[in-house]
N, C-alpha and C positions, 0 to 999 in steps of 0.2 A: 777388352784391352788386348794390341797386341801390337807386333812391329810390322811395318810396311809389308806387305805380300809378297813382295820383290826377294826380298831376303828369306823367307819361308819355303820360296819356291827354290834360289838359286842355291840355296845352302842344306837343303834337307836333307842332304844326304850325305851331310858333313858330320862328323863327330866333335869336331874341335871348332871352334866357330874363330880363330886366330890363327897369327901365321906359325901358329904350332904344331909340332909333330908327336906323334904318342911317346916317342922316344927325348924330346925335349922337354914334356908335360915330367915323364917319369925321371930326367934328370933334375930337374925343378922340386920333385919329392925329395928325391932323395938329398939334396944339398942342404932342404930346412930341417935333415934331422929330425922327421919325422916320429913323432912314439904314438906309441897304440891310443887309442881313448884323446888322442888330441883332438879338441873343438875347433875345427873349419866354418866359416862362413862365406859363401861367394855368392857376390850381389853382380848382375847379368849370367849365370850359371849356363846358359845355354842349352846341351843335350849335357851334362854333366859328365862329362869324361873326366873332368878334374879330379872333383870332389869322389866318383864310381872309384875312380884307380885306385886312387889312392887309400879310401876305406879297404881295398881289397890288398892293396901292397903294403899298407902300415897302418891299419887298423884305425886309421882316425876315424871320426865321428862328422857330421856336418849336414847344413843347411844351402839351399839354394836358392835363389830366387831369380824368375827370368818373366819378361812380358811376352815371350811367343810362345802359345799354347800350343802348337807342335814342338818345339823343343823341348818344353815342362814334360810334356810325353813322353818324346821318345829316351828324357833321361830317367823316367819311373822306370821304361821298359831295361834301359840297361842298369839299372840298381839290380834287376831278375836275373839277365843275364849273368852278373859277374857275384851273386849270392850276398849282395850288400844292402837289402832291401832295411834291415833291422837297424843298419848304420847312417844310411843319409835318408833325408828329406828334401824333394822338391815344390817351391810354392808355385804356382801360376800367379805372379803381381809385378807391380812396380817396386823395383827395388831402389828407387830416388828416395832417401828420407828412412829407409829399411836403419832398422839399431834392432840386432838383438835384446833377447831380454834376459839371457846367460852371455856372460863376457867370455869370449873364443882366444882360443890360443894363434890363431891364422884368419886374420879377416885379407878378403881379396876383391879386388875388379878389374879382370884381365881383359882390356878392348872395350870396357864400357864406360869410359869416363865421363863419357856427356850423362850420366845419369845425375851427377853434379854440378854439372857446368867447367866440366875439366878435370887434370890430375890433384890439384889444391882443393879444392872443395870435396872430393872423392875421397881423400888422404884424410881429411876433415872427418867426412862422417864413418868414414871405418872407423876412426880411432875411438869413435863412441861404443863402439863393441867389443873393443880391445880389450883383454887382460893386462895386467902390470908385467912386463915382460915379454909381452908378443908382438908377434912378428905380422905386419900390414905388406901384403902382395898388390904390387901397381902393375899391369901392364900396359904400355902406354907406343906408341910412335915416336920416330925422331929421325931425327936428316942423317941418313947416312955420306950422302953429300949434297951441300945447299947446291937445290936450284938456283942457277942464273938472268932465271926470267921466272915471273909470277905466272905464266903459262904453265911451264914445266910445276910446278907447284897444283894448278889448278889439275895437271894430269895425272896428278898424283890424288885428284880427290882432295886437295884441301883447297881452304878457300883463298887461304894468302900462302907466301912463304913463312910470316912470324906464326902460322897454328903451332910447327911445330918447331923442337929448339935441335941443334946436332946433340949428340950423344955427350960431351963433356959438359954443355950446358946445360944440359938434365941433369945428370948426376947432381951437378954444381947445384941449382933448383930445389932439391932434396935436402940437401945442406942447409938450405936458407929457410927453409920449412922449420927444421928442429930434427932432421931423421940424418940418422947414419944408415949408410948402404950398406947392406950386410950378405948382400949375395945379389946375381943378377943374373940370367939365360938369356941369350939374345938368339932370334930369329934368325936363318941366314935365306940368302936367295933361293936355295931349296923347299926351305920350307916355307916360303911365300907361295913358290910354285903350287907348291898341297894343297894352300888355303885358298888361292885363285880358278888354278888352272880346273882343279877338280868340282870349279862350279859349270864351267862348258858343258860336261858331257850331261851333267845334271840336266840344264837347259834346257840341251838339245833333245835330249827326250822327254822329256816335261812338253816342250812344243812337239812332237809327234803326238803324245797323247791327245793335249788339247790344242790344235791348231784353233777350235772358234774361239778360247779362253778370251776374256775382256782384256787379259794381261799379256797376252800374244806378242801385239807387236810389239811391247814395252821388251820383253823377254825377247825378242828375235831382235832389238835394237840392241841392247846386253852384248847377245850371245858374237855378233857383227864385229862391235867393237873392241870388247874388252881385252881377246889374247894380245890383240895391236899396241892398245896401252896399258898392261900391263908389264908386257917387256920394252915398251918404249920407258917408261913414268915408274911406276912402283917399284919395280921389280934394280933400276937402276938408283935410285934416288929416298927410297923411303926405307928406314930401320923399322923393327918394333921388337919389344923385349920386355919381359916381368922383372922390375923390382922389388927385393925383398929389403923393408925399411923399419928402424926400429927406433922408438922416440928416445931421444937424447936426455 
């Protein structure tokens, strides 16, 4: 079990696997009024920056779950680094269908929402782990301005322009579920930068190492195009930001 190689390669050397900044992550702590001993749950967990931090800035508690077995890694290795080994857990699985079996004070899935088939289905199965009173983190995408053509859209990595909605029509979205918004951090063009640009140099030397890799040209087609559309497409046209939502 694991996620395309492509992402393994181009991201491994990322802490944050969104368009988030550590400084972004730790205003995101801080806003939910975090207390000591609060039960975390985040399904795609990645390298665990989230879940590390924050046991180490507000003493919660938590569970991770991610399909790429170098990330599952490298977030054991930073549970050592930041002395929170005793506080979170990383599983190596599929966290599609994951319900804890202790109901959490914070269930979350920032950037992984196809593990459900979207934000509504996502929204769905966290609230099965949910406590009476706690607070479900979404991070999701959304049009910071609609593309004009389904191309622009397509450059942006999605497949139409309806994948995703503008920013007031999400919110609105949320509403129609049963949740109030109770806090929200949004992404800005900087921090997209972190999360793209810092996959290049990755690349680039990933392809020094292995020029014969099976995965070469796939990575040297990547490395070719992506700074071009990422400031043409993403970086002009696509939002992303963590919801904090709490059932009505």
């Amino acid at each position: 079990m694991d996620i395309p190689r492509i992402f393994n390669i181009s991201e491994s050397a990322h802490r944050i696997h969104n368009p988030f900044t550590p400084d972004k992550l730790a205003t995101l702590g801080t806003a939910l009024h975090l207390e000591s001993g609060a039960r975390v749950l985040d399904l795609g967990s990645g390298s665990g920056e989230m879940l590390c931090t924050w046991a180490r800035d507000h003493g919660i508690v938590g569970t991770g779950i991610d399909m790429s077995q170098l990330f599952t890694e490298q977030a054991k290795l930073r549970t050592e680094e930041l002395g929170v080994t005793h506080q979170v857990n990383f599983i190596h699985g599929d966290a599609a269908g994951y319900v804890s079996d202790e109901k959490v004070d914070v269930a979350a899935c920032l950037g992984a929402t196809w593990i459900a088939g979207g934000a509504t289905g996502t929204i769905e199965l966290l609230a099965q782990s949910l406590r009476a009173g706690g607070v479900i983190l979404i991070g999701e995408p959304y049009w910071r301005l609609l593309p004009p053509t389904e191309d622009i859209a397509k450059g942006c990595l999605a497949n139409s322009i309806s994948d995703f909605l503008l920013l007031p029509e999400l919110i609105s979205s949320f509403g129609h579920l049963g949740y109030d918004v109770v806090e929200m951090v949004l992404a800005n063009q900087d921090s997209w930068d972190r999360y793209e640009a810092a996959k290049w140099l990755t690349m680039r030397r990933w392809l020094e190492a292995n020029p014969d890799d099976e995965l070469a040209n796939e990575v040297r087609a990547q490395l070719t195009s992506e700074p071009e559309r990422h400031v043409t497409y993403t970086r002009e046209y696509l939002g992303w930001g963590v919801f904090a939502l709490m059932p009505r």
